[in-house]
N, C-alpha and C positions, 0 to 999 in steps of 0.2 A: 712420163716424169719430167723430161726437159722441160713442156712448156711451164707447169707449176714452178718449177727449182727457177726457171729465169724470171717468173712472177716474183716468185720471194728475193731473190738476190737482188731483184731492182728497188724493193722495200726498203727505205731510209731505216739506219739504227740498226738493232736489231730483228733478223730476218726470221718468218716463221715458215713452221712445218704440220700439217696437221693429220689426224687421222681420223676415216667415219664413226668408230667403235673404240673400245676398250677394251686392251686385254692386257692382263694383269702383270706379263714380264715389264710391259712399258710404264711400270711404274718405276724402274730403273733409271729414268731418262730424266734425271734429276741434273742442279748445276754443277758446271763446271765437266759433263762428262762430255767426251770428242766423241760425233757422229763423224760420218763419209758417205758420203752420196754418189753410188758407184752404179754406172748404164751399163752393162755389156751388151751388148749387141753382136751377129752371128755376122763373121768377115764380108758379107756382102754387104752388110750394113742396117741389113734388117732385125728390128728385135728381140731379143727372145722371150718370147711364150710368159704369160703372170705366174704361171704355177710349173712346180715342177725346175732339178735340180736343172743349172744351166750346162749346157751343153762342153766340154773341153775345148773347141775349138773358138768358146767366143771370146772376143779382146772386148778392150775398155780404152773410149777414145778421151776421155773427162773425167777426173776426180773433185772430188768437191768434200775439204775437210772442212768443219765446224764445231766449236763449243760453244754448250751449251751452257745459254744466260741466262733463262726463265724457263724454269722444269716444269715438266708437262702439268697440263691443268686442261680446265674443260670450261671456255667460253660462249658464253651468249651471242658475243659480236666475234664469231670465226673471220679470220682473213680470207680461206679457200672456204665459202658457198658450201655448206652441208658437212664440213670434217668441223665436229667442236670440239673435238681433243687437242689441245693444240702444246707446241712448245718453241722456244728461238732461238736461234743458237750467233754467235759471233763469226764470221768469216776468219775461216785460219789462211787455205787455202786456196786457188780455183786455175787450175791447170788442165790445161788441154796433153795430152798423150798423142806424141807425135813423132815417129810413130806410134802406134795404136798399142796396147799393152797386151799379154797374156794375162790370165787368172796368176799365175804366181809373179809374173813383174808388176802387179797392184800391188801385192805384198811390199814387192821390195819398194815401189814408190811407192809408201805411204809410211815403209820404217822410213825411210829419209827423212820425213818430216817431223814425225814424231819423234824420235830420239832428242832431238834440239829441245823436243818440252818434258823431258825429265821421263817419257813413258816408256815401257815394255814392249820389244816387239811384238807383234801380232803376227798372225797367219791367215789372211785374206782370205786368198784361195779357199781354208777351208767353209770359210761362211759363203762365199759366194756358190761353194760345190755342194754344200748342202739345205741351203736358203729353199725356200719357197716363193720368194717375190723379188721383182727384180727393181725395187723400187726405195729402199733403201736398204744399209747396213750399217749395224750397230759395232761399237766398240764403246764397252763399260769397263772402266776402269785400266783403259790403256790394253785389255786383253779381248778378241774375238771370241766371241759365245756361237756354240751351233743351236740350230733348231729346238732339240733338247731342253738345252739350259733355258733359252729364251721361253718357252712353253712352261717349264718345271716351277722358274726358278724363284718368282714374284722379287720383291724386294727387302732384303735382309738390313736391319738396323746394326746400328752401332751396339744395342744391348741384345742384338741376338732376336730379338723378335721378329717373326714374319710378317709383313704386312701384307693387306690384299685390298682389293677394291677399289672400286673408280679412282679416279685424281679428282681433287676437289674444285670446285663448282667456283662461279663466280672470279675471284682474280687469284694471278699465281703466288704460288707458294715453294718454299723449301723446305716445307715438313711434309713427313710421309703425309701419304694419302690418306685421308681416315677412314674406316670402316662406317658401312654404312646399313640401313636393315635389311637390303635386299642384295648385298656382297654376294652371300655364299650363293644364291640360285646365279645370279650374273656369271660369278666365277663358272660355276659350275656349266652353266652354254658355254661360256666363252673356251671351255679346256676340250670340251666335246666338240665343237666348232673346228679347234685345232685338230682334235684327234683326226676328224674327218677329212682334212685338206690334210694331216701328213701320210694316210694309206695313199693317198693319189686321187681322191676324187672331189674334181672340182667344179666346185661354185662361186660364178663369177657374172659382174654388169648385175642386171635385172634380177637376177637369182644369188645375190651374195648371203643375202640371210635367210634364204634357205635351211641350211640345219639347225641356225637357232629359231626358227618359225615350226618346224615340225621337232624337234623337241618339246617348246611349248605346247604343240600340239595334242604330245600325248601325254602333256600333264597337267593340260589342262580337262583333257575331256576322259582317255582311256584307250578311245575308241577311232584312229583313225584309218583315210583311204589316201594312199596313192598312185595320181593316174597319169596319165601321159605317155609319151613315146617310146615305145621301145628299144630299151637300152640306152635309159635317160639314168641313170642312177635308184630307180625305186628301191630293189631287191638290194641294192650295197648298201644307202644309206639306214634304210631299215635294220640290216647284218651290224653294219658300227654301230648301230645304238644297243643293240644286243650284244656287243664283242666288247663295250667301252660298259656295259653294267656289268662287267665280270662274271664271276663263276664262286660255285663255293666246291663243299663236297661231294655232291652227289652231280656235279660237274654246272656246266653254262648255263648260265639264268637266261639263254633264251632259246628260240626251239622255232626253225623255220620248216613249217608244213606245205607241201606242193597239194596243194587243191586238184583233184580231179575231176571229170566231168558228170562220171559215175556218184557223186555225193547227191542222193535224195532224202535224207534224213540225218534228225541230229547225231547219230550213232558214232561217225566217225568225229565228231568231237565230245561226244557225251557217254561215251560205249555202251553195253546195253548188258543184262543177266544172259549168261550162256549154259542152257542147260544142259550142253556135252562136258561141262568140266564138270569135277566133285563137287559136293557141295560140301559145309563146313558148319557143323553144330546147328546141322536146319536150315544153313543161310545157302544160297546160290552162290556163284562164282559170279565173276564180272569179264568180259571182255574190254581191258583197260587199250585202246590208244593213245600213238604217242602225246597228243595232247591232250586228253583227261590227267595222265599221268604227270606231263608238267603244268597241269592247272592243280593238280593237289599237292605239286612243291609247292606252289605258290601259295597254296593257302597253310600248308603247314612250319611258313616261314614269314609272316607277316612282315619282318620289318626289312625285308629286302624288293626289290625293285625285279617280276617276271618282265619279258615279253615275246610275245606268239606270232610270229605272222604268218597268213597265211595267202601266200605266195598263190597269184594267178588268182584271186576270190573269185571272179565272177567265170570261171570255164564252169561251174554247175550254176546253180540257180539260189542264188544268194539266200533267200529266205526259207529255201525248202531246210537247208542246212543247220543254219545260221541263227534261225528266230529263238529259239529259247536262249542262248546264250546273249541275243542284240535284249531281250526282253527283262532277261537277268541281272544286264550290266545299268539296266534304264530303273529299275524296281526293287534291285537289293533281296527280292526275294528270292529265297531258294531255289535252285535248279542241278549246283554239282551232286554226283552221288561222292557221300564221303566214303570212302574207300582205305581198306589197308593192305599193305602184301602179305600175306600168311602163308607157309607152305606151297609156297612157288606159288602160288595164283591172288587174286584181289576180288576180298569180299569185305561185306559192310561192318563200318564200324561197330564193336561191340560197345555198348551202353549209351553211344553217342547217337544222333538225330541223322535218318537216312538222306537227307539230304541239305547242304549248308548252302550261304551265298556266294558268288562269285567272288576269290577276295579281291578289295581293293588298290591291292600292290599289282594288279593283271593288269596288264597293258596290251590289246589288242593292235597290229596294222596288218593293212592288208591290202595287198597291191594290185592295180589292174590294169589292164588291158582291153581296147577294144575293137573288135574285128569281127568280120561275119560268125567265131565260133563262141563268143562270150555272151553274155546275158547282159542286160541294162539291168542298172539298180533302181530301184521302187524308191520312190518319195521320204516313204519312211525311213528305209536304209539310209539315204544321205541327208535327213535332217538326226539322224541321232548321229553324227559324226563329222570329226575336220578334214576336209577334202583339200590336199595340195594336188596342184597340177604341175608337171615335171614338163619341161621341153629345153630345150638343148639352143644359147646362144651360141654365134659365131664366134665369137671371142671364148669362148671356151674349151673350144679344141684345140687341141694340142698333139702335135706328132710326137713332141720330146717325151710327151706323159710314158711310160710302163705302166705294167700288170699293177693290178690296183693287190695291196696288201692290206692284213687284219689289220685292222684297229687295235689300236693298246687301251688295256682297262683301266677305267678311268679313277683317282684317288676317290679313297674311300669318302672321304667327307664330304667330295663334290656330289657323287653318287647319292649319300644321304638327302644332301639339301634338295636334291629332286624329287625323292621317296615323299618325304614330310610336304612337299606341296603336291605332290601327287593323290595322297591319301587324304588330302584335309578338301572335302569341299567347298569350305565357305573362305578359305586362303582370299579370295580377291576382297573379300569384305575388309578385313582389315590391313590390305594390301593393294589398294587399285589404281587403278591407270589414272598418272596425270595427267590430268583435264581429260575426266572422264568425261564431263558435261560436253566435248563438242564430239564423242562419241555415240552418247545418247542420243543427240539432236541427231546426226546423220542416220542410227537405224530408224527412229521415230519417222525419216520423210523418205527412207525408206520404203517401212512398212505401208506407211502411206500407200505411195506409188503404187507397190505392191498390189494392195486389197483391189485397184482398181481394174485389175487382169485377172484378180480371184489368184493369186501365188502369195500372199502374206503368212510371215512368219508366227510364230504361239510365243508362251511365254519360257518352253525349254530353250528355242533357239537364240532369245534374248538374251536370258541369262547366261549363259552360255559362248555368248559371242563378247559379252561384258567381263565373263572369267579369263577367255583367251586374251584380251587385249590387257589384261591384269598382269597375266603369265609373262607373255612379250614384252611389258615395259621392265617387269621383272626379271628376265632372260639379257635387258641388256639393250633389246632391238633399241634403236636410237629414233627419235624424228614422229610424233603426233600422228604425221599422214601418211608413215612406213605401216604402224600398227593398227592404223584406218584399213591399209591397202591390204594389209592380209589378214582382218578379222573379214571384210567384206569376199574376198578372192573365195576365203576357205570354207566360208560358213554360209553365204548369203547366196552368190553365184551358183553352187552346184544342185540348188535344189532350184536354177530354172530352164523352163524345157518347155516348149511348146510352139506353135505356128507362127507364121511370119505375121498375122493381121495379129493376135495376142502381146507379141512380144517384141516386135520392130519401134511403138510410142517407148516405152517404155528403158527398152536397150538404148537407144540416140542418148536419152535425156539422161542414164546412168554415165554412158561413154564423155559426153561433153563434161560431164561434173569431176570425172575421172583424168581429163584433158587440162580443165583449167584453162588458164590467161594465155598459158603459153605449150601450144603445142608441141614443141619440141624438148618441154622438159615436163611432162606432166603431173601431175599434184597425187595421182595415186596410180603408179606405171604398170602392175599387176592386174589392178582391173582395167585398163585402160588397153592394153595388148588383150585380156580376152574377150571384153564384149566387140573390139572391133574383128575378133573372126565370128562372134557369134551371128555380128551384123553381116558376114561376109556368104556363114552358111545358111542364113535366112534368106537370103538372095537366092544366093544355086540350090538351094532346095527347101522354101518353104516352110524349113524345119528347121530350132537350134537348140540344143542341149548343151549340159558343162562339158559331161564326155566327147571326147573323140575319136 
């Protein structure tokens, strides 16, 4: 944060401050309100950790007060490179702490100053003890807001109306932010995004839109995989999105299955007639598992939002298990048995059709692993699905982190606005990615490419890759060559696999395009980190695939 803050304080006039995204409390950061730009740092001097509450023992050797001149807004010509949310605020104060301050002597110097301008004391300490970034802190309206409010709270007018959504576009403004057509899904990543960074688990650098890239993921498609390193977040992230879609009454709209190795048939997702139980007016019993069982919540609640995962997918053999319900989810046709509970047991619908479709409030993920005891996924598997790959930067560990806690459920109407594009297919049609056209052109030399190794894509994978970057611009993701970099990472990468003479032309000329002008900041940094290990394991073994 120093070097940014001494960029902007050397800025003639007034000084700016920006942020990569939008979320919705900072539509608060309107004029005339006093920000504070407070570093704590751990008494050796070193700083502390981006995520996660700060530590008791750190001081604060700088304060830096400011009101704010020009409320946030979202420009084309950003001062900070890549943040276009931007706002400026006036120099109040800029003091060094000398010595060094605790968490509660911030309080007391910063009521010092404030009292002179007519404001409310505040309580410091508590924001800075329950913050999550150590990068700035908010004071609206003379009073410290915790985590909570700033997450809850959007921006309340003068006549009581809640406003939401982006800050407007183009030059700044003093009136609320307007609503726009793709607020509520925005909102809606953006609260889940929160939700996920306040259990504790975080994503950061290279992996920051992470939860809103696999959120869209599973609304855009259904059906997704996550792979990567063990004990990367796969199985937590998947649980919050299940923990933040709530519960009704017949309990949690989501239901995490441990795959076994022993699964050689659809039965333990699709259960089967057991002819040891009674039967019932002619009909057989059924042996329901627990996932048939939460797939016919799912279907006898349409307008609510399932989802299943199944944890560890590939320790049995993906397709022996798997294919009718991958088959089901790709053709709408029939496959579940419709089932009822009758007399303690589960037999077939009376008057209704033995078997209905998959409904499309079901959202599939399913996590993997790979190691001498797992199975590889078959071609087909990973072109009917969004593949993120999970690995773990440096900057993202953290000793100060704790035990990662549930996710809080997420409001209802954010929840909704996911439901309704989840279930609408053709949603990107009348909702699609700004400057869809230089997304077209880049799968088109793609495919290109592609055909020339015999690995080219069809026309599911197109559309498909066309929907998700609809979703993502929709979700919020910011930047043309963010939503380039993870429709290509998720959709295009994991279906290639093959020898080092097939696939070493072909990787270089992805990797450089991936690279850009400037090595050290590259134009698409997802695929750019993994073709260059795939370039790395075609070296040391001849071979390179998405998995690892």
């Amino acid at each position: 944060m120093t070097d940014n803050l001494e960029r902007s304080l050397a800025q003639g006039g007034n000084h700016p401050w920006a942020f990569n995204s939008f979320l919705q409390a900072m539509a608060a950061i309107k004029n005339d309100v006093y920000v504070a730009f407070v570093y704590p740092t751990r008494p050796d001097g070193k700083p502390v950790g981006r995520s996660g509450a700060y530590p008791p023992e750190a001081v604060v050797h700088r304060v830096v007060l400011g009101r704010v001149a020009v409320a946030l807004h979202e420009t084309s010509t950003p001062f900070f490179e890549g943040f276009p949310f931007e706002f400026r605020f006036e120099l109040e104060a800029d003091e060094t702490c000398d010595p060094s301050l605790d968490l509660t002597g911030v309080s007391e110097f910063l009521n010092d100053r404030i009292h002179s301008l007519g404001m409310d004391s505040v309580k410091v300490v508590d924001v800075l003890s329950n913050g999550r970034s150590s990068k700035v802190g908010y004071f609206f309206d003379g009073e410290a807001r915790l985590t909570p409010w700033m997450k809850e709270s959007g921006y309340i007018t003068s006549d009581g109306v809640k406003r939401t959504g982006p800050p407007p576009k183009s030059g700044p403004s003093t009136s609320t932010p307007p609503l726009t057509a793709n607020t509520p899904l925005a909102d809606a990543a953006n609260e889940f995004a929160d939700a996920v960074a306040d259990s504790g688990l975080v994503f950061a650098g290279i992996n920051e839109q992470l939860p809103r890239a696999f959120l869209a993921g599973v609304v855009a498609k259904r059906f997704v995989l996550l792979t990567g390193l063990s004990g990367s977040g796969k199985t937590q992230i998947a649980r919050s999105l299940g923990q933040w879609l709530g519960s009704d009454g017949d309990g949690a709209r989501h239901l995490v299955v441990p795959v076994r190795a022993d699964w050689t048939t659809p039965d333990q997702l699709l259960g089967f007639e057991d002819a040891l139980l009674p039967m019932r007016h002619g009909k057989r019993a059924w042996s329901v598992p627990p996932a048939l069982e939460f797939m016919l919540r799912a279907h006898r609640s349409p307008d609510d939002l399932f989802l299943l995962v199944l944890d560890e997918m590939n320790l049995a053999h993906v397709e022996r298990y798997f294919a009718d319900v991958l088959s089901g989810m790709e053709s709408g046709e029939p496959i579940l048995p419709n089932l009822d509970y009758l007399d303690e047991h589960w037999y077939p619908s009376d008057g209704q059709p033995m078997l209905v479709p998959l409904p499309r409030n079901l959202l599939v993920v399913g996590t993997v692993n790979v190691d001498e005891t797992t199975y590889q996924f078959s071609p087909k598997v990973l072109d009917r699905s969004f593949s993120f790959e999970f690995r773990v930067d440096t900057e993202e560990l953290d000793g100060s982190l704790g035990q990662l806690t549930a996710t809080s459920s997420g409001d209802a109407h954010a929840v909704a606005a996911i439901a309704k594009v989840a279930v609408d297919a053709d949603w990107q049609l009348q909702n699609p990615m700004t400057n869809q056209e230089a997304l077209e052109e880049l799968l088109l030399e793609l495919h290109r490419q592609l055909s020339e190794i015999g690995l080219e894509f069809g026309h599911r994978s197109y559309r498909e890759a066309v929907r998700m970057a609809a979703v993502l611009d929709g979700c919020g993701v910011s930047g043309e060559e963010t939503i380039v970099d993870i429709v290509v990472m998720t959709k295009v990468l994991p279906r290639i696999h093959g020898s080092r003479r097939q696939l070493e032309p072909f990787l270089k000329w992805l990797h450089a395009a991936a690279i850009g002008s400037e090595p050290a900041k590259p134009l698409y940094p997802l695929v750019a980190r993994k073709t260059q290990r795939m370039l790395a394991s075609l070296v040391a073994n001849q071979y390179a695939g998405f998995a690892e």
